[in-house]
C-alpha positions as CSV (number, residue, x, y, z in Angstrom):
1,X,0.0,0.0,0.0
2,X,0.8,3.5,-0.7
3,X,-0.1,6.0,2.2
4,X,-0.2,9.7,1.8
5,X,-1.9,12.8,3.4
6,X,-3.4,15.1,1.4
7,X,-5.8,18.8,1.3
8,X,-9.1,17.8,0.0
9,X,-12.3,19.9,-1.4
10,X,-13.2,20.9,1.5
11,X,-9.3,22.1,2.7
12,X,-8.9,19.4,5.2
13,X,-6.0,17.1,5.9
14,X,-6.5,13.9,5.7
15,X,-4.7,10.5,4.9
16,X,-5.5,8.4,1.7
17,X,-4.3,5.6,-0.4
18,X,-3.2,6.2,-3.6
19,X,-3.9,3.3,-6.4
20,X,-4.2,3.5,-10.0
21,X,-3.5,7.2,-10.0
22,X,-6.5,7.4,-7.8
23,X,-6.8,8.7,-3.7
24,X,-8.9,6.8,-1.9
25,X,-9.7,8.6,1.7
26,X,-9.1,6.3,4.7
27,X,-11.3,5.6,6.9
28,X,-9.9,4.5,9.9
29,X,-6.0,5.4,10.8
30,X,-3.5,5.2,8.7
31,X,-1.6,3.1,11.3
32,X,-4.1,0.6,12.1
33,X,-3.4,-3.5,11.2
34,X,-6.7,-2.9,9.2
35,X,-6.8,0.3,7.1
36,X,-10.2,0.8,5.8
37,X,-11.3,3.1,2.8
38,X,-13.7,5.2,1.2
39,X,-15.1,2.8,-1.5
40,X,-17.8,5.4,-2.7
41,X,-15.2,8.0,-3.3
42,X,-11.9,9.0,-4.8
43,X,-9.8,11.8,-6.0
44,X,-7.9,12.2,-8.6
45,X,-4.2,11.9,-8.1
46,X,-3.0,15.0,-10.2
47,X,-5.7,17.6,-8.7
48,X,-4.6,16.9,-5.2
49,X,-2.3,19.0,-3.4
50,X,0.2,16.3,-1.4
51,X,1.5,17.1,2.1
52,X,4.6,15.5,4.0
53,X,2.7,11.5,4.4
54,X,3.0,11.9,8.3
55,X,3.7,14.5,11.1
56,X,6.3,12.9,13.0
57,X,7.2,13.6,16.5
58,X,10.6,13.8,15.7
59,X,13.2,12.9,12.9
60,X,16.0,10.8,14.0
61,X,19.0,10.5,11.6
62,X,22.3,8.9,10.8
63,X,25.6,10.3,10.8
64,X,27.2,7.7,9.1
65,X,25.8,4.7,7.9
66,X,27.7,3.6,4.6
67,X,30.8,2.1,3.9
68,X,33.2,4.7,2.8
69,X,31.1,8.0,3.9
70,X,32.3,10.6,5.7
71,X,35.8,9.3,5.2
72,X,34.9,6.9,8.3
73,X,38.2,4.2,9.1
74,X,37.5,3.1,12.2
75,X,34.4,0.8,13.1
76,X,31.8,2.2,15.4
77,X,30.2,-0.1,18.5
78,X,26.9,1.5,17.5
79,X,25.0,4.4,14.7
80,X,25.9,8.0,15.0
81,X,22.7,9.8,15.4
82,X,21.0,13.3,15.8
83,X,17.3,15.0,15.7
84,X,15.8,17.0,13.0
85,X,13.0,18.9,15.4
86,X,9.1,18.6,13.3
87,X,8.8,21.6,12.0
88,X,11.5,20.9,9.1
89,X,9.3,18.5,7.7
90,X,7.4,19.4,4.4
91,X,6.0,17.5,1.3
92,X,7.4,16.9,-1.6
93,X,5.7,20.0,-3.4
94,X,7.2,22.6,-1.2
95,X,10.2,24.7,-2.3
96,X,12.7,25.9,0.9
97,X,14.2,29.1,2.2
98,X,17.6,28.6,2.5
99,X,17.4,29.7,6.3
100,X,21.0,31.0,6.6
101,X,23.9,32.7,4.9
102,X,25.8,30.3,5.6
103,X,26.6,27.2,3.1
104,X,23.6,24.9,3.0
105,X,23.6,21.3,1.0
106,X,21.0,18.4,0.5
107,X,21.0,14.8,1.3
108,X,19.5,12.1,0.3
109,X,18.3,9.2,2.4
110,X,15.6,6.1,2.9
111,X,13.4,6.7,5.9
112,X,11.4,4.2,7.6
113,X,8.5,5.4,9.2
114,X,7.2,3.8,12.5
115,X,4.0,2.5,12.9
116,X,3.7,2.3,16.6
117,X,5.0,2.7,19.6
118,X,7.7,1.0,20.1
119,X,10.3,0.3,23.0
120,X,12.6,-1.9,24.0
121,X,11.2,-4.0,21.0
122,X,13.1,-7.2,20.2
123,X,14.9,-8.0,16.2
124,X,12.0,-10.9,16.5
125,X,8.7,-8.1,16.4
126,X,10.7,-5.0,15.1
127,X,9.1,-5.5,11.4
128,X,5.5,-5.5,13.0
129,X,6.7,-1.7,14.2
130,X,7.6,-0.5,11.0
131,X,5.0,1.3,8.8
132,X,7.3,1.6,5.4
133,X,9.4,3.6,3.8
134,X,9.6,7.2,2.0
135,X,12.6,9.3,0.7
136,X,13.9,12.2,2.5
137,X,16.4,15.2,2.0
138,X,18.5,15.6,5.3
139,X,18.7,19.4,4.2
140,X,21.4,21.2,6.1
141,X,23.4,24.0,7.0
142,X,27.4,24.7,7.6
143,X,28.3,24.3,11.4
144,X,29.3,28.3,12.9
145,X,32.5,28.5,14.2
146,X,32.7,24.7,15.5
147,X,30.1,25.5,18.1
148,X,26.7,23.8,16.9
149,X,27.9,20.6,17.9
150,X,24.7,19.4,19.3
151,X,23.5,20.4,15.2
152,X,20.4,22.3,16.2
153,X,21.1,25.0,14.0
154,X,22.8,23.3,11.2
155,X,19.6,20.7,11.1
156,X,16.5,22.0,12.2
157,X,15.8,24.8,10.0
158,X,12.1,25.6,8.6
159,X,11.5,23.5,5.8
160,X,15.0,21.5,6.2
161,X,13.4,17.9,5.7
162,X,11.5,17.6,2.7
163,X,9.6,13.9,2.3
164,X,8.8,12.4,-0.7
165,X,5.2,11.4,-2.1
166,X,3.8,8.2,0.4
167,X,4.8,5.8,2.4
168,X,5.3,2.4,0.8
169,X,4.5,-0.6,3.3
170,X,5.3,-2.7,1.3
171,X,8.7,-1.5,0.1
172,X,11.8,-3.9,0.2
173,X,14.5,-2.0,0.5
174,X,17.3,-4.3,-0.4
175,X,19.5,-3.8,-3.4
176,X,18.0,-0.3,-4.1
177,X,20.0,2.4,-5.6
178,X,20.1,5.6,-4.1
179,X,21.3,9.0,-5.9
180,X,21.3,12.4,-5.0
181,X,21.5,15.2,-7.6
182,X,22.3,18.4,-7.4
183,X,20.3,20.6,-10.1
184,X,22.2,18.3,-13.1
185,X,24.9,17.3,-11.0
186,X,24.9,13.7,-9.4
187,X,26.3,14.3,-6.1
188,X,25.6,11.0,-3.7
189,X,25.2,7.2,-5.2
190,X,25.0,4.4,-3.3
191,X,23.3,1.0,-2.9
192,X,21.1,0.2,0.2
193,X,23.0,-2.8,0.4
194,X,25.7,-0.8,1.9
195,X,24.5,0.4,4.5
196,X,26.3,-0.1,8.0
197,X,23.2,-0.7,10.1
198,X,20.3,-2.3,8.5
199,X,16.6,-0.3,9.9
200,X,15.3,-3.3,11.6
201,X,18.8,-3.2,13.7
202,X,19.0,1.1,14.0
203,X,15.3,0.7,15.5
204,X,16.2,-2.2,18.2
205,X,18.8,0.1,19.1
206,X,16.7,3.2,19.1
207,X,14.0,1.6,21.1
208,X,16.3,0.3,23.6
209,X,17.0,4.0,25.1
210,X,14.1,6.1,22.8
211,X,10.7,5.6,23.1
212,X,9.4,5.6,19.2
213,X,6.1,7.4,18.1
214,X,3.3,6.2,15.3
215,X,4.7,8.8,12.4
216,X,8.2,9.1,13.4
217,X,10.8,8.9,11.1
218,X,14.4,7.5,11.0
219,X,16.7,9.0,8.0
220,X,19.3,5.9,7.4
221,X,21.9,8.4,6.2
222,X,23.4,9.2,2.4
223,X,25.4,6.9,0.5
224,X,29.0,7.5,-0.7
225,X,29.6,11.4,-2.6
226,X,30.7,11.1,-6.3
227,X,32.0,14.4,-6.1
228,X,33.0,17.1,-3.5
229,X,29.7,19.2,-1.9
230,X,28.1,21.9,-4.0
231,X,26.0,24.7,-1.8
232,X,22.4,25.3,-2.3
233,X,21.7,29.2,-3.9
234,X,18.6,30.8,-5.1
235,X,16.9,29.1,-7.7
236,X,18.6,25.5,-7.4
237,X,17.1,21.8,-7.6
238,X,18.1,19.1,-5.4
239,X,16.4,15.5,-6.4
240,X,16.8,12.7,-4.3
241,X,16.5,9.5,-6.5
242,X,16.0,6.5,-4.9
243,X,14.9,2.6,-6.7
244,X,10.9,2.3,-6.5
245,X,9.6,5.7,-5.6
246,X,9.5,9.1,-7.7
247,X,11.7,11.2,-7.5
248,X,11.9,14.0,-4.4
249,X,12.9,17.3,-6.3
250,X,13.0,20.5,-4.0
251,X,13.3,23.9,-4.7
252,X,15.4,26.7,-2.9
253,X,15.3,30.3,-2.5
254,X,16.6,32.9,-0.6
């Protein structure tokens, strides 16, 4: 299934399920075992104005997750993480202020989106916690002086965690390519295959000291760059490309 959220005719949000180019409003939530659906009405996928699929409570993200990134040597006893705070998260339709003089870049990254709440869940039940997947742009900003080391500046800007179109649930994210491109330029590629930690082991790990909300998201972290960072400036495109979902192109301006 493909969930999404979505402004209808009467300028609500609601959730839906997209199929054959069609929404179909849900019924029920989004999150239960048993998602029920309008069956008496639809709407039609290109005269729908998407919104980011879920409002999580938080964004959790990795540092480093991929062999070679970051110039990484040394093997780490567990992920590198930080928080993107919720109000960076938009939809794939909505274009970005670049929120600071300083040098800003995109990401791009496979989020897995959890379904409910979860804590201290065991490797045996962890895929019963997990919603599906959706691609996301860990947009962010240069650190200032070495001092934003906690990266609540550098992270957490309006608008700085764009989301792609839906949620897949049933997505199988093994073997997927992963590219970032910057305007024309390809900046990131990579293969899920390479990841460090796999999601089902990042959210055993998570849980163990974090409790986990229904909508949260974990950002698995960007492959490998192909070449060395460009900075976002007014008028530039950043599309993250990633195997089995369209693509996630933002827009920036100053």
């Amino acid at each position: 299934m493909k969930i999404l959220r979505y402004r209808n005719e009467k300028n609500k949000c609601e959730y839906g399920l997209f199929k054959d180019n069609q929404i179909f409003p849900i019924i029920n939530s989004p999150f239960s075992d048993d998602i029920e659906i309008s069956k008496n009405h639809s709407i039609q996928f290109s005269e729908t104005l998407l919104l980011p699929p879920c409002l999580p409570t938080k964004t959790i993200a990795l540092a480093i997750n991929y062999q070679g990134a970051t110039g990484q040597t040394k093997d780490m006893l567990e992920p590198l993480v930080f928080l993107k705070s919720s109000n960076c998260v938009i939809g794939c339709n909505d274009n970005v202020k670049i929120a600071f003089t300083s040098e800003t870049w995109g990401e791009s990254e496979l989020g897995v989106v959890i379904k409910k709440e979860t804590k201290n869940i065991s490797s045996e039940k962890v895929c019963d916690h997990i919603l599906g997947y959706v691609p996301v742009n860990d947009v962010s900003c240069e650190n200032v002086d070495g001092r934003d080391h906690h990266l609540a500046r550098s992270k957490s800007a309006d608008g700085y965690c764009p989301v792609g179109h839906w949620i897949d649930t049933e997505y199988n994210y093994q073997g997927k390519m992963i590219e970032a491109f910057h305007n024309e330029t390809l900046i990131r590629r990579g293969s899920t295959d390479e990841m460090i930690w796999n999601p089902e082991k990042i959210i055993v790990w998570l849980s163990s000291w974090m409790t986990l909300y229904p909508g949260d998201i974990i950002s698995t972290g960007a492959p490998v760059r192909t070449r060395d960072r460009l900075y976002l400036k007014n008028g530039d495109t950043y599309t993250v490309k990633i195997e089995g979902f369209p693509d996630l192109v933002t827009s920036f301006y100053d």
